[in-house]
N, C-alpha and C positions, 0 to 999 in steps of 0.2 A: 340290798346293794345300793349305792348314793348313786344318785342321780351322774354325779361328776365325772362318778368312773367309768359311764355310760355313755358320754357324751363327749363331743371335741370340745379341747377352748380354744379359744382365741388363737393362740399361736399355732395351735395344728390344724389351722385350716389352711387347704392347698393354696400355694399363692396365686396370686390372679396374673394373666399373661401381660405381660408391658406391652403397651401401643411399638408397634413396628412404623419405627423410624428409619431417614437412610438408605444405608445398605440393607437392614433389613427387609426394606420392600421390594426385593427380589424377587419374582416369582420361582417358581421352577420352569425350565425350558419346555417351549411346546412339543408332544407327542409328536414324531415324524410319523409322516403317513404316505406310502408311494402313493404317485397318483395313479389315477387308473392307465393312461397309457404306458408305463413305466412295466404295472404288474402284466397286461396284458401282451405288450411289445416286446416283453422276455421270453414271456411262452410263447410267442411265434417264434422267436430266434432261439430258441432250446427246440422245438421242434424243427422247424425248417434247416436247423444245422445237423442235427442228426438226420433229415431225411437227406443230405447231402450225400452223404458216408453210401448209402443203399443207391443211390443213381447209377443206373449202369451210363459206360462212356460211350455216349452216343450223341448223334448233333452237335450240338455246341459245347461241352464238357468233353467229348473225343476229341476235338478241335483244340481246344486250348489245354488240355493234358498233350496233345501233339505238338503244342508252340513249346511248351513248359522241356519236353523231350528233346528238342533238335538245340534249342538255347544248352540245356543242359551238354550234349556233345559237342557244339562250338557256338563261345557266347559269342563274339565275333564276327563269325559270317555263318550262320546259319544257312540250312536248306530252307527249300519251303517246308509248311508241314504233315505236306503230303505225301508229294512226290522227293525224289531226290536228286533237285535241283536245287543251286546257288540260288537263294534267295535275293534277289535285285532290288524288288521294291514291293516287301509283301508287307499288308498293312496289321499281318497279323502282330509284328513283333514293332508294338510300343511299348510305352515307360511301364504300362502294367503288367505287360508281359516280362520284361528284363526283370521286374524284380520276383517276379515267380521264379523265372530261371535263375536268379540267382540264388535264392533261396531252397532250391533243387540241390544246386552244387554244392550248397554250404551245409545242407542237411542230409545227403544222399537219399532222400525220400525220392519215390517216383513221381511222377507229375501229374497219378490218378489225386494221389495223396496229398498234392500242393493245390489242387482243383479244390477239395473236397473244403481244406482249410480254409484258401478263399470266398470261399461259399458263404462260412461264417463272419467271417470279415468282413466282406462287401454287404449281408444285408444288416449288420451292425453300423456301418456308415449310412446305409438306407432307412435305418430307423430312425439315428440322431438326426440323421435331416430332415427327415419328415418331422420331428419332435421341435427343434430348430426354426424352421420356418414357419409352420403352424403359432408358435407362439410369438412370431413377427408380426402374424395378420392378425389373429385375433386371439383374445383372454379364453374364450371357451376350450376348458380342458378335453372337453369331449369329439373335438374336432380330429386331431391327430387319431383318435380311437377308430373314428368313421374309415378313415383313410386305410387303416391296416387290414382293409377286406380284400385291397386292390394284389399288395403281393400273394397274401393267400391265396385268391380265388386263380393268382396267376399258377401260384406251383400248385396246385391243386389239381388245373386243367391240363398241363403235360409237363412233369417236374423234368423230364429230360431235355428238353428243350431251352431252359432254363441259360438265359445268355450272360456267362458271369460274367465279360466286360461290359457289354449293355447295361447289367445291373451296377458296375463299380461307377460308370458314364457317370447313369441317372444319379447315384448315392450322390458323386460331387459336384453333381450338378443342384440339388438340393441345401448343398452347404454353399455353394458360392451362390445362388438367390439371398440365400438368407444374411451370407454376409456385403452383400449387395446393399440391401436391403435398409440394412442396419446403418454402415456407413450412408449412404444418400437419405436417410432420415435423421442422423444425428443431427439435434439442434447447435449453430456456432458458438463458440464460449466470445464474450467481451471480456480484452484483459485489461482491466486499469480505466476502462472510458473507452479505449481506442475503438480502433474498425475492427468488427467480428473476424474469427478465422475462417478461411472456409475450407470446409468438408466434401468431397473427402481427403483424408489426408494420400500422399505419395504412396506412402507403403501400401495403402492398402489399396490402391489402385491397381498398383503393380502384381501385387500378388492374386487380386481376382481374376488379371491378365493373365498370369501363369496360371491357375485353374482352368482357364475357360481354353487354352491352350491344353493343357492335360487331355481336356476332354474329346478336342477336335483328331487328337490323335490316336485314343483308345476309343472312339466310336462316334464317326465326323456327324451322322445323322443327331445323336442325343445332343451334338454342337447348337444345332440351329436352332433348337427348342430352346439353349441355353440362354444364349446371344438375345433371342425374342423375351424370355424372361427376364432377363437383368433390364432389360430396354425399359421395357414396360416399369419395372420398380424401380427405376432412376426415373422415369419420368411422373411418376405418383408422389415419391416419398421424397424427391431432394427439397428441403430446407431452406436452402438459400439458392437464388437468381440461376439456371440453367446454364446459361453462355458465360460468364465468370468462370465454371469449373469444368467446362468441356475440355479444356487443353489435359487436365487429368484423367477423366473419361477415356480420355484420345488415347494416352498411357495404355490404359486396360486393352486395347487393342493393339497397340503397338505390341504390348510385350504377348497378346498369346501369338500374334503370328511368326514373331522372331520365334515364340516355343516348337510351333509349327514346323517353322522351316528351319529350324537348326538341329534337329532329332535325327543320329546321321543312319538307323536303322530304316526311314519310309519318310518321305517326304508329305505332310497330308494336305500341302497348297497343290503340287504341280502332280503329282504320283498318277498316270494316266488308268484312266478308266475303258473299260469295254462291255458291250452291252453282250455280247459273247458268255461271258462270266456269268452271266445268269441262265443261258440255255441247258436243255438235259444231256445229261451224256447219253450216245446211242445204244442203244441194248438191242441185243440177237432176238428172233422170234422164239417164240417159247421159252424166255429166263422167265422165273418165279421170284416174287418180292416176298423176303422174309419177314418174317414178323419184327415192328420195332419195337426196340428196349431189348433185343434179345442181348446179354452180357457179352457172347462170346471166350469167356473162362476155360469153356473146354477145347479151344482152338491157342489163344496168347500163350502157353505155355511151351509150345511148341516151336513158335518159329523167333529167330534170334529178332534183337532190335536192328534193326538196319537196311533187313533182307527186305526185297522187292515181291508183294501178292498180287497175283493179279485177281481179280475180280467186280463184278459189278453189283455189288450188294452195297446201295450205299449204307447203312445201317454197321456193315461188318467194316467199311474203310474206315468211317473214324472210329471205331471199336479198337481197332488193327494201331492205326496210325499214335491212336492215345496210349499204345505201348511199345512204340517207340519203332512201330514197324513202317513201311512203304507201301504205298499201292502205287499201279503202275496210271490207274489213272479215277480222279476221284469225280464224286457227283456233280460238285460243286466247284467248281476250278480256281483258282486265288487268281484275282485280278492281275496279279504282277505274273502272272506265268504267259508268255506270249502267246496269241490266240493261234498257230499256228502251230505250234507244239500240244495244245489242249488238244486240236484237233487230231493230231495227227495217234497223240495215245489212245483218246478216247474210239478212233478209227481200228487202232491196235486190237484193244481188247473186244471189243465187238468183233473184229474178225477172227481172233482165238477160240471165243466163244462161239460162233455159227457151227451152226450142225455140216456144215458143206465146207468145213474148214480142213486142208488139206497138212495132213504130217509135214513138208514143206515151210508152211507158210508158219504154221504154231513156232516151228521152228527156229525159224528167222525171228517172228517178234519175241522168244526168249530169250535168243542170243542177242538181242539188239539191246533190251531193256535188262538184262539181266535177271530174268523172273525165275524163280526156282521154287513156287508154291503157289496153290493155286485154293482159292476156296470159292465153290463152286454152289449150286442151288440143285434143289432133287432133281428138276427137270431138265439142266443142262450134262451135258454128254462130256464124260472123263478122259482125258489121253489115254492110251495106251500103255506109257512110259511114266505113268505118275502112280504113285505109292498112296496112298489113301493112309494117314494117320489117325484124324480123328472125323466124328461126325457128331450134329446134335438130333440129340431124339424129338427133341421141341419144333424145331425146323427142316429137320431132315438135309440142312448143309453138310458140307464135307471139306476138311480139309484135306490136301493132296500134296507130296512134297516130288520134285522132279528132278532129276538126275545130274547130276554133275556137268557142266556143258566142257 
């Protein structure tokens, strides 16, 4: 065989690549890569939302499924969400609560259900702020990582407890640092030669105002921490000369207190306080404290929404109250409720409940308050006239339903 036939010529050899001119020296785009807070800040928010769903309604989740409940039967004038009394000036029903209750009405979901959804919401705003401000103060990615031990280790330590307007507070309280932050560190543009602009601009004055207003009203304490925060990063990070842009500054205050005070559900400038509000309700000798986190499931089915329980288990009133029921009088009393009326139910049921409590007297305080069920603890002693419907094996409570008056 010849060599020729064997071998390439000339022309059949592979062309050679042309130099990449141009458009040709396009790369290919760089491989995305989450960062690590992004990958690990999902798994806490997939986890911590599902363990939303499992919280029984106790503490503060009983609580605001109970705001969610009395909004939803009149967005208007609500009760409190305990008792059932016209609500005057209770601080439970701000802007974060109106749009849960609105979102109740417009979904017919119950207010466990609108709890549970919030849950993931608010710590999805809890995260991007934390993500948000972190890369305000510094470049290191690993910073906002650190930080994500703080909600953990928080639901970790008593997920029931878990305060979701507290946490919605803190979330917004997070984003307006950050955009605080950002505007009072914007360098001024020169247009053309002239005099610099100065920052920050109106709008966004106004509307860190209106944040920091949100906040005073859906949880006045996480306010004060805000107000100290913003202070501090206007006074690090402004750019340009401090007293030129105070009259804007001034802005951010003007508009959250107009937010404050023009909110016609609770007033959170003047809305009077009492140190009342924080004392225990009295309890009989010999009541038993149930266990907390107990659900309650095999009691809520039973009595309608509206009906009045009386009992001293705080654990079972917001249990009770987060489905739409009444207690005649709760552990923890809502400041708007007049201190002379707390006392006087919380006097009620302690006295229904004594062992030396006379048919007479049970009497009276049912017909007064309208109580037609009672859920009671193993230790405390039953009417006579009460129907026993359901008990729990875990706690040995009872509920009791009482006669027609």
């Amino acid at each position: 065989m010849p060599l020729s036939s064997a071998t390439s010529t000339p022309s059949e050899t592979p062309p050679t690549r042309p130099a990449a001119t141009g458009a040709d020296e396009t790369a290919a785009p760089p491989l995305w890569i989450p960062s690590p807070y992004l990958l690990l800040g999902g798994l806490l928010w997939a986890v911590l939302s599902a363990a939303a769903w499992q919280a029984p309604l106790c503490c503060s989740s009983g609580l605001q499924a109970a705001v969610i409940e009395r909004l939803r039967a009149d967005l208007l004038h609500p009760t409190f969400p305990m008792t059932d009394l016209p609500a005057m000036a209770s601080a439970h029903y701000s802007p974060y609560a109106l749009v849960q209750g609105l979102a109740a009405r417009a979904t017919g979901v119950s207010g466990r259900t609108v709890v549970a959804v919030a849950a993931s919401v608010n710590l999805l705003l809890l995260l991007t702020g934390i993500g948000r401000l972190t890369r305000l103060l510094t470049p290191n990615r690993w910073v906002p990582v650190g930080i994500l031990a703080v909600p953990a280790l928080i639901h970790w330590a008593d997920p029931a407890r878990w305060s979701a307007p507290g946490t919605f507070a803190v979330a917004v309280t997070l984003h307006l640092w950050a955009w605080t932050g950002r505007a009072a560190g914007r360098a001024p543009a020169s247009a053309s030669g002239g005099p610099p602009r100065r920052t920050p601009r109106w709008t966004e004055v106004a509307g860190i105002g209106a944040l920091l207003g949100l906040v005073l009203l859906v949880h006045p304490p996480t306010a004060i921490g805000a107000v100290l925060g913003a202070v501090a990063l206007i006074a690090v990070r402004q750019r340009t000369r401090i007293r030129p842009t105070l009259r804007r500054w001034a802005l951010t205050a003007a508009c959250a207190l107009a937010v404050a005070a023009l909110w016609p559900y609770y007033n959170g400038l003047t809305a009077p306080y009492s140190a009342e509000a924080s004392g225990p309700v009295s309890r009989p000798k010999g009541g038993g404290s149930p266990a907390v986190g107990e659900p309650y499931t095999w009691a809520t089915p039973y009595v309608p929404p509206g009906e009045v329980v009386l009992t001293d288990s705080r654990p079972a009133m917001y249990a009770l109250a987060g489905h739409g029921v009444y207690v005649l009088a709760d552990g923890l009393p809502d400041v708007g409720l007049a201190a002379a009326e707390r006392r006087a139910r919380s006097r009620a049921v302690a006295d229904y409940l004594a062992p030396s409590a006379t048919p007479e007297r049970r009497e009276e305080i049912r017909a007064r308050y309208g109580v037609r069920w009672l859920l009671l603890t193993r230790f405390q002693r039953l009417p006579e006239n009460a129907t026993v419907l359901a008990f729990s094996p875990r706690t040995g409570e009872v509920l009791a339903r009482l006669p027609e008056l």
